[in-house]
N, C-alpha and C positions, 0 to 999 in steps of 0.2 A: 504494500500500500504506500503511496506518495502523500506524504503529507505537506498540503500549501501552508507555510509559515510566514509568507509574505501577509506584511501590516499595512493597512489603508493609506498610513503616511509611507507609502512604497519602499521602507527597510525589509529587508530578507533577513531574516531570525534563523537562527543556529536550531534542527530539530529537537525538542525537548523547552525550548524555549517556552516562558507562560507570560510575561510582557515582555511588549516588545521594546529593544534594545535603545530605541531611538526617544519616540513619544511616552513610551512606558502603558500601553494601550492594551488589558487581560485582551491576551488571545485563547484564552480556554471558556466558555459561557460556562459561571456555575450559579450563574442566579441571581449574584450581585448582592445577595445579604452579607454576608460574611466581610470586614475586611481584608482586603488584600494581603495575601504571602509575601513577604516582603525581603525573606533571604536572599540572599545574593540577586535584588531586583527581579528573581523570576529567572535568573540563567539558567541556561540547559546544563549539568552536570555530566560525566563520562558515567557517575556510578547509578545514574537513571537512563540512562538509554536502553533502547528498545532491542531484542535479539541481541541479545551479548555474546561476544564468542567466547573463545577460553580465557584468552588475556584479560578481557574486557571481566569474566567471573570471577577473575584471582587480584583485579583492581577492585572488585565491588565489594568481597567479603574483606580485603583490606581498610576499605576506607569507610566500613561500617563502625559507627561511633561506639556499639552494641555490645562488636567484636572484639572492639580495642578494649572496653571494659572486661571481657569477662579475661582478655589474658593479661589485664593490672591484678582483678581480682587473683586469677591462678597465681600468677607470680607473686601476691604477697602471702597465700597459703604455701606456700613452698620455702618463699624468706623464713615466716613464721614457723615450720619445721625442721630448716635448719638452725634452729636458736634453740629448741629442745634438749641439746645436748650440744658439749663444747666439738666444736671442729677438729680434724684431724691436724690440720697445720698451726691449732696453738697448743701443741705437744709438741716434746722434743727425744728422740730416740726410745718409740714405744711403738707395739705390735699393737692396730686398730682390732685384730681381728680377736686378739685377745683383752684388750685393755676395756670396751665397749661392755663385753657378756661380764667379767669380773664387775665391776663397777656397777653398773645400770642393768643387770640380771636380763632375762629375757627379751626388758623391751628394747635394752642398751642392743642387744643381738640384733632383732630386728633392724631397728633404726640403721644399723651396719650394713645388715645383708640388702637393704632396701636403697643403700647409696646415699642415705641423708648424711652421711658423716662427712659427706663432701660434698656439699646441696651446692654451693658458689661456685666450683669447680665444674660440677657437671654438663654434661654435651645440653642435656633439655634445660638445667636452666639460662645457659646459653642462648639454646633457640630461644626461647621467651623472650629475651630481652632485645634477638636480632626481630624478633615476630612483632615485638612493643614498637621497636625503631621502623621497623618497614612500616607500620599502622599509620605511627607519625607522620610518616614523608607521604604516605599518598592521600592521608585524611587531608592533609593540607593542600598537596596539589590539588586536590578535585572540589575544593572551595575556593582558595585563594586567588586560584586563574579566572571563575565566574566571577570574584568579587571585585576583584582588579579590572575585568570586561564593565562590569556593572558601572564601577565611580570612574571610569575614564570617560564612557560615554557617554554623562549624562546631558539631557536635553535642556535647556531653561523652559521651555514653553512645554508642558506634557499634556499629555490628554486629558481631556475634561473628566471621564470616570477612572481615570487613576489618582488624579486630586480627590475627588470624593468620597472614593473609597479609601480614603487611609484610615486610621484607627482616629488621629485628630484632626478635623473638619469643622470647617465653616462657611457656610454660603451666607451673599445677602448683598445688599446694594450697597455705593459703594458711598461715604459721604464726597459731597460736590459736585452728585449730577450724573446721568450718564455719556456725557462727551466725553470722545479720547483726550481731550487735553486735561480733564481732572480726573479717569485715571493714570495717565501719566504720570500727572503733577502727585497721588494719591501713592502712589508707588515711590516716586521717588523718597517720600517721607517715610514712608515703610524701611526702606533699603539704609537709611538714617538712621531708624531708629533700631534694626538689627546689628546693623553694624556696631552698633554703639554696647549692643551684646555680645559681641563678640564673633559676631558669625561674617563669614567671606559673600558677599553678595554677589550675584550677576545679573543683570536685567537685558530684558527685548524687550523693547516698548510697553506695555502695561503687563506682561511675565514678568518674574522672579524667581529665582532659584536662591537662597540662603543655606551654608552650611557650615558647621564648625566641629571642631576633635574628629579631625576624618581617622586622623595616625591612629585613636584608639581601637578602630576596625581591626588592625594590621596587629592587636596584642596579641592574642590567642596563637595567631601564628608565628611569631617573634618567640614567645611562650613555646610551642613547638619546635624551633629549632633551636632553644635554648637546651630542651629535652634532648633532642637528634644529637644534640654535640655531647653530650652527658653521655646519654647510651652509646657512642661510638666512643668516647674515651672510659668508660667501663668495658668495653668490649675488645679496645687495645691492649687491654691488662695482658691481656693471650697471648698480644704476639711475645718471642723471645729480647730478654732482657728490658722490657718497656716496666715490670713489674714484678716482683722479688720480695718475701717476706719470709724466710727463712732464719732456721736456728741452725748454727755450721758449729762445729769443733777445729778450734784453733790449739792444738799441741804447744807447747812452750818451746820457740826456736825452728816451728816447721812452716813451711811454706803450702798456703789453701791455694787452688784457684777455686773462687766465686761464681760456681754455674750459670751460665747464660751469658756470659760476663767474659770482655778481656782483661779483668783485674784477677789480681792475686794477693792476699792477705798475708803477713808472716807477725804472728803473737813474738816479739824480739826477746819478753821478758813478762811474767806475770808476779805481781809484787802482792801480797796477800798480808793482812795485820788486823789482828785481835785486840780487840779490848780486852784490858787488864781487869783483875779482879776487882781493884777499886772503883774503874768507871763502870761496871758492871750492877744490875740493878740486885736485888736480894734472893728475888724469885732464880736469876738468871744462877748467882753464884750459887745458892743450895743445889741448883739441879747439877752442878760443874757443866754446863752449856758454853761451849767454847761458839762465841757471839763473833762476827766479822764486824770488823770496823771499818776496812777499805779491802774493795780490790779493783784492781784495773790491771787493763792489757796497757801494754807498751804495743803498739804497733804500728807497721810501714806497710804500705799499700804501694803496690807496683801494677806497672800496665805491659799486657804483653805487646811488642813492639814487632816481632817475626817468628816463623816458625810456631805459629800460636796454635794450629789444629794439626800439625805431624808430631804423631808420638815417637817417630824415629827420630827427630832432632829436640836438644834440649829446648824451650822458647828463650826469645831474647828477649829480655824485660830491664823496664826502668821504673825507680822509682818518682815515684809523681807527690805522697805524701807522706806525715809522719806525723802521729797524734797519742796522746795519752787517753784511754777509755775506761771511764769510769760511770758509775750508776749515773743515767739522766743527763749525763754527757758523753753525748754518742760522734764516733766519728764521721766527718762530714764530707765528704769529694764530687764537686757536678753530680747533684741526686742522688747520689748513695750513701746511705747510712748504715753506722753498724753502733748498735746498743751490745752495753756492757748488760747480760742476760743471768747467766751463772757459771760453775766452775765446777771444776771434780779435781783432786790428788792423784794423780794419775802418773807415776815413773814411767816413763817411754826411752825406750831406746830409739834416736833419731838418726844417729851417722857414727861413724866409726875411722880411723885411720890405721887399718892393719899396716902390719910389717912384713915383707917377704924377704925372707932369709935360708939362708942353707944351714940346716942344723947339723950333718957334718962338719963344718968351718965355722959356724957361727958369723960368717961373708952378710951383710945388708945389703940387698939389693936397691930399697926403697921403700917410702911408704905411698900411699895411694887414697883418697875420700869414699867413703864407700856408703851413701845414702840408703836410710829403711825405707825410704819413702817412694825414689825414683831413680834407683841405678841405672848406672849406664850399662850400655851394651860392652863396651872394650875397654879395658885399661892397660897402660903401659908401665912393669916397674922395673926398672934396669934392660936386661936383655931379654925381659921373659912378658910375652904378651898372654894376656888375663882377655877371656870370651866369654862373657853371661852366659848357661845356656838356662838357669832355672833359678826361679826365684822364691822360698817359701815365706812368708810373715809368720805365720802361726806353724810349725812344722810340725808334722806328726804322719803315722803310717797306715795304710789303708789294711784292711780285712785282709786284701791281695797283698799283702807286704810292698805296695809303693807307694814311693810320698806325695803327701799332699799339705793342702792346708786347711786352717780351719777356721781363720778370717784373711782379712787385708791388714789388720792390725799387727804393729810387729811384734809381739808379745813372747816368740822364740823365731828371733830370724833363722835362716840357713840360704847359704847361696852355692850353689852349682858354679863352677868355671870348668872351660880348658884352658891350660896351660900350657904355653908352645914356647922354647928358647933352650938353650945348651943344653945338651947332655937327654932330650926328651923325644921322642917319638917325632918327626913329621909332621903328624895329623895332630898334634898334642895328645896330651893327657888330660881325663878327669880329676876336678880337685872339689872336695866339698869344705866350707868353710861354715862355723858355726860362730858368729862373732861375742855371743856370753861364754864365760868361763866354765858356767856349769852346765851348760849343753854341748859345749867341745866335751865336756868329762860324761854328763850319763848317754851319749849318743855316742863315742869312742870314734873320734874324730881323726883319730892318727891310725886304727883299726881299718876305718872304711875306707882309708884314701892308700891305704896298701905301701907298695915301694914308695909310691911318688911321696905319702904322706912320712914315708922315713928318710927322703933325701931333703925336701921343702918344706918350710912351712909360714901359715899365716897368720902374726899374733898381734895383739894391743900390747906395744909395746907399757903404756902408764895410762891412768885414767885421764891426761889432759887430752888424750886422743880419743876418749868417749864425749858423748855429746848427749846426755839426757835431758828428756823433758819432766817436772816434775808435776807441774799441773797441765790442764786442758782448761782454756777458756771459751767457753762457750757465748758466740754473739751472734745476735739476733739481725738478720742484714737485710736491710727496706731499701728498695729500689721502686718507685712509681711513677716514671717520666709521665705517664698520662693523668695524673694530678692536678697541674695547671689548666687542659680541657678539661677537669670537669668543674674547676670554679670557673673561668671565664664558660660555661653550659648554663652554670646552674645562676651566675651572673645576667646572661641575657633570658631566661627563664624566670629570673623577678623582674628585669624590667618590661617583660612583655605581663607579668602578672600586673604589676603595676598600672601600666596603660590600660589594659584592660577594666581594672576594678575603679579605676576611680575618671577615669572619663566617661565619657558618653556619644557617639557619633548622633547628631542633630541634624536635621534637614528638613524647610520650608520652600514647599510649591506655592505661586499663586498668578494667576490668571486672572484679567479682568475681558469679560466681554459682553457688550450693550450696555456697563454701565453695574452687572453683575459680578460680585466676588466670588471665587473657588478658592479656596486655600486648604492645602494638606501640609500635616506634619509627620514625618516618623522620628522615632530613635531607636536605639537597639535595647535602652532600659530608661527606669524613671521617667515615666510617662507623666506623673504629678510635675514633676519640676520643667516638662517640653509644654506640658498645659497651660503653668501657670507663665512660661516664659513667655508663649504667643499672646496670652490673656493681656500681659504687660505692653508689650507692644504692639497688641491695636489700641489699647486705650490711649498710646500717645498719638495715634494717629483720627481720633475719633469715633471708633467702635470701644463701645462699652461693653462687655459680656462675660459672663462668671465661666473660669477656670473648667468646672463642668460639664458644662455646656458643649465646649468644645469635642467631649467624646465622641466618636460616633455610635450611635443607636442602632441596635439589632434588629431589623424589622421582626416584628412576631405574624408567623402566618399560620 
């Protein structure tokens, strides 16, 4: 079916169209009691159009007001049940799948197995929030375009039952006769005494158009993408390194890298002091409560400069800072912070400087750096070349009698080499080295390594070539580049609340013809205060007539 949307005043109106664009003239006959629909002047919308296709039905359930409510609602039942029980990421080195059932008994379990233990995290509440933000953007496009169509074109002279039919109307004669030249003159003092209200006036000879606070049209949707920028920097959290809240263990004297991150952390020194028994309270000293007074990391922060993702090469790093971290004084570097969190006693063995020597001759070859954390592949000590082939942290032997380990923590290192130079095999020889004293003794260190361990061997010559750690400090490390969008989001998100709540868009028609007044008003609220404003300003013009009055009347049929 062809539907003619051409208007008497010969404007061609966009299908969907209900006044027309030009005169403002209902192109729908529904009777004429009612007043006029006055959204977006009658424009045709995309999410009312007739036979929609696919596009057109995944623009329509988006930009349903309906729609968008029920997934605010879902999403704050979802918010509200991940606040039930605390979140997996404000723990720090515990098993969810145990820590949840122990704790909060069956429902704790639930709550786990159900994925709430990581409600912010999740892919769906994810979608939700990208479902909120796509609602926004087309809720907006599919009014803001009509309403921007609507106040670019509007007419000064409109048609006689679009004046009449507004919600505020008044007909009647006009004072000073019905010659054009007193309404003219009749007009012009209208357009004087709106003005003087505030309002932008345009006139065509005895028409008027009057309006004022148009910007506050444009809140709601200012207000929306104050939303859009908020939900899109909520939803940046995801990409890698934009956002970071993490609890890391820093070892006393090892070097972290900061996941996601080209930085690297190294705790240089953790300094730990109690309160004495006299600054201690009474409760404290009967319990003998050994109470912390201070503690803080010494730490330097470095940036990886090359070879930052080959594990075959060591990285080349600089340091960039150097801070002391204490409670509530966190270190700070271009948006990264790292809170002093807590600590554990923790002896670590971190590097070692064995000695390679011929115990025949008692001859030093050299000594060499030997990292728990990141050895190298090759070392060189005198004429005798050292090949990693295995690395244990925790050592210990499998059911099948071979080795393995039993974390990443060095807790009993053991390191595998070959060993190629005088007097050895071509292909080298194997050498196992145990770098504590008493696992070179109950593992019989000079046993397993056979001849080669009775002509060579490899020792800590004094403990200043040990390197322990004594504590672990524990920091809590905030990265949120996407931060700043969401205060300047939720920045233009009050000022589009703003315009919106406390303006009001205002607009006065009026037409004189034979001598006859039409005048309409709309606004978009406070219809009392659009009442009494017209009431005002005919009485300076010579109509006298009560506020009331001006409503227009429902005919009863």
């Amino acid at each position: 079916m062809i539907h003619n949307t051409k208007c008497e005043c010969g404007h061609q109106n966009p299908v969907g169209t209900l006044l027309c664009e030009s005169c403002g003239k209902p192109l729908v006959d529904d009777g004429g009691a009612e007043p006029l629909e006055m959204k977006y002047d009658g424009m045709a919308r995309r999410s009312q159009k007739a036979n929609p296709g696919l596009i057109d039905r995944v623009w329509n359930f988006f930009s349903s007001v309906k729609v968008a409510i029920y997934l605010i609602v879902i999403t704050l039942i979802g918010s509200a049940l991940g606040t039930i029980y605390p979140q997996e990421n404000t723990f720090l080195n515990f098993d969810p799948s145990v820590y949840y059932k122990e704790t909060y008994g069956t429902s704790g379990h639930i709550y786990y197995l159900l994925g709430l233990s990581h409600t912010f995290e999740s892919w769906w509440f994810i979608l939700l929030l990208f479902m909120i933000g796509t609602s926004l953007v087309v809720c907006s496009l599919d009014r803001v375009l009509p309403l921007y169509r609507a106040l670019s074109k509007q007419q000064i002279r409109k048609h006689l039952r679009f004046i009449t039919r507004q919600k505020v109307t008044h007909s009647g004669p006009v004072p000073g006769g019905p010659s054009e030249e007193a309404a003219q003159e009749w007009t012009k003092q209208t357009a004087k005494a709106l003005t003087k209200a505030g309002y932008r006036v345009h006139t065509e000879g005895s028409a008027l158009l009057a309006e004022k606070y148009r910007f506050s049209r444009w809140g709601p949707y200012i207000n929306h993408i104050g939303l859009i920028i908020f939900l899109g920097a909520v939803l940046m959290r995801g990409i890698p390194g934009w956002h970071m809240d993490q609890h890391l263990a820093f070892p006393e004297g090892k070097l972290v890298k900061i996941p996601e991150t080209s930085y690297y952390l190294k705790n240089e020194k953790f300094t730990l002091e109690f309160y004495t028994q006299e600054e201690m309270s009474d409760d404290f000293r009967s319990k003998g409560i050994d109470v912390p007074k201070v503690y803080e990391t010494q730490a330097s922060l470095f940036m990886c400069k090359a070879d930052c993702d080959d594990p075959a090469k060591e990285p080349v790093l600089e340091e960039v800072h150097r801070q002391d971290i204490v409670v509530n004084k966190p270190l700070s570097y271009k948006g990264l912070l790292a809170y002093q969190f807590d600590y554990k006693p923790a002896p670590t063995l971190i590097a070692v400087k064995p000695t390679l020597k011929n115990k025949e001759t008692g001859e030093e070859f050299g000594e060499f750096d030997l990292s728990m954390d990141n050895p190298k592949e090759q070392y060189t000590v005198g004429p005798y070349q050292l090949k990693l082939n295995a690395y244990f942290p925790e050592f210990a032997v499998d059911p099948k009698g071979l080795p393995m380990t039993k974390s990443r923590d060095p807790v009993m290192p053991a390191f595998v080499f070959t060993i190629t130079g005088p007097g050895l095999a071509a292909q080298g020889e194997p050498y196992m080295y145990f770098p504590r004293q008493i696992d070179k003794v109950n593992f019989r260190q000079d046993e397993i390594n056979g001849a080669l361990g009775q002509k060579l061997e490899l020792s800590v010559g004094s403990m200043e070539n040990v390197q322990f750690s004594e504590y672990i400090s524990y920091l809590n490390i905030r990265i949120d580049r996407a931060m700043p969008y969401i205060w300047v989001g939720a920045a233009i998100s009050m000022i589009g609340l703003i315009m919106g709540f406390y303006w009001n868009h205002r607009r006065v028609w009026l037409r004189i013809d034979d001598g006859d007044l039409a005048l309409g008003a709309h606004t978009n609220k406070n219809w009392y205060g659009l009442r009494k404003e017209i009431s005002q300003v005919l009485a300076k013009t010579g109509i006298e007539i009560d506020p009331k009055a001006l409503e227009r009347r429902v005919e009863q049929t």
